[in-house]
C-alpha positions in Angstrom: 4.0 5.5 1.6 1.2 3.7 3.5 3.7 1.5 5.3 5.9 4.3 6.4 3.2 6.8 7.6 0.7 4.3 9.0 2.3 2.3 12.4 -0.4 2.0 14.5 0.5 -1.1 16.1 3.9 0.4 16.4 2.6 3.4 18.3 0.5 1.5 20.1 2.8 -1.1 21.5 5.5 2.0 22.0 3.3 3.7 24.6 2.0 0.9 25.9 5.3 -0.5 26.7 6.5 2.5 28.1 3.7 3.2 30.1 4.1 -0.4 31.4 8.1 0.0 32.5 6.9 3.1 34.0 4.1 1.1 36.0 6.6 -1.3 37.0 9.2 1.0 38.5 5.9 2.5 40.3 5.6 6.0 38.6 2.8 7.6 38.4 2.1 9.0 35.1 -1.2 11.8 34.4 -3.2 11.9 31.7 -1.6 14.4 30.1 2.3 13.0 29.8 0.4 9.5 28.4 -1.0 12.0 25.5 2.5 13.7 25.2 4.3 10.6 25.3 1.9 9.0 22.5 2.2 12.2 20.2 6.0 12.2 20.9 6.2 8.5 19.9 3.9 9.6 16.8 6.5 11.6 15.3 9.3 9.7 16.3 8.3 6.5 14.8 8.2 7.8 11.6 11.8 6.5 10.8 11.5 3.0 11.7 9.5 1.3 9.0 12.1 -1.0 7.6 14.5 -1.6 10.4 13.9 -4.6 12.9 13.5 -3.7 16.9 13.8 0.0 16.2 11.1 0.1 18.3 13.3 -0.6 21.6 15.6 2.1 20.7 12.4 4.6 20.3 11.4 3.3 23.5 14.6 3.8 25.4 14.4 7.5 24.2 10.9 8.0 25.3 11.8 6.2 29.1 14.8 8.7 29.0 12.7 11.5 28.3 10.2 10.7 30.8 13.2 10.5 33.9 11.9 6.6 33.5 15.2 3.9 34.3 16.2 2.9 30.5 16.6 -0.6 32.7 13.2 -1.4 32.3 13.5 -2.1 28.8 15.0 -5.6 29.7 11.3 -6.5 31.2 10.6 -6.7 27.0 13.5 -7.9 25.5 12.3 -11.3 26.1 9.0 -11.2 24.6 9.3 -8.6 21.8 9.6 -10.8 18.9 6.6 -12.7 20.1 5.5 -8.7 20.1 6.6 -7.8 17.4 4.0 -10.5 15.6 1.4 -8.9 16.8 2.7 -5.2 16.1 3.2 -5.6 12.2 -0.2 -7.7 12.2 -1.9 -4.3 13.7 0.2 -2.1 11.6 -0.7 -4.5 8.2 -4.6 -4.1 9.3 -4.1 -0.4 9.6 -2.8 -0.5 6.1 -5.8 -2.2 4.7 -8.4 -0.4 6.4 -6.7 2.9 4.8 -6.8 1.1 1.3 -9.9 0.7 1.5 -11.6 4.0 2.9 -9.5 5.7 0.4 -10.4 3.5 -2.4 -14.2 4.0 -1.4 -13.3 7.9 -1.0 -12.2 7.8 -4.9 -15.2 5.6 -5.9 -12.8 3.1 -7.4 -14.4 0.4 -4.7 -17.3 -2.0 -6.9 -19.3 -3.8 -4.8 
């Protein structure tokens, strides 16, 4: 359950890589679609968990969405699996840290 529900990293890297095409086309994006865009990419990277570089298919939906060229994906494709390290490091971290707080929630944590 953890592992489906809890993709920080994924999130994370989603918006950040979407904000980034958008920065390299030159649009200007407000505060406000960034928080859109990040709860948009909340929801739909719940089905992802298991299958590899979902995430670029998420993120050609959320450029798409956001009248951003779907060509800016190719600016990741060549260093998304060095990415990709990094995002199921964040989102293994996330997964511990929840562990623990609930495990310290249910008293079952002995120190």
């Amino acid at each position: 359950m953890g592992y489906s529900f809890n993709l920080d990293g994924s999130i994370m890297y989603m918006t950040f890589a979407t904000v980034f095409i958008a920065q390299a086309y030159g649009i200007d994006m407000t505060i406000s679609q960034e928080i859109t865009m990040m709860l948009m990419l909340l929801v739909t990277s719940k089905g992802m968990a298991g299958v590899p570089r979902a995430s670029l298919v998420v993120i050609a939906g959320m450029l798409s969405a956001f009248n951003i060229p779907e060509a800016g994906l190719l600016l990741l494709l060549g260093i998304d699996q060095l990415l990709d390290m990094g995002r199921s490091a964040t989102n293994v971290v996330g997964n511990a840290v929840a562990t623990a707080v609930v495990c310290k929630w249910e008293g079952e944590l002995k120190q």
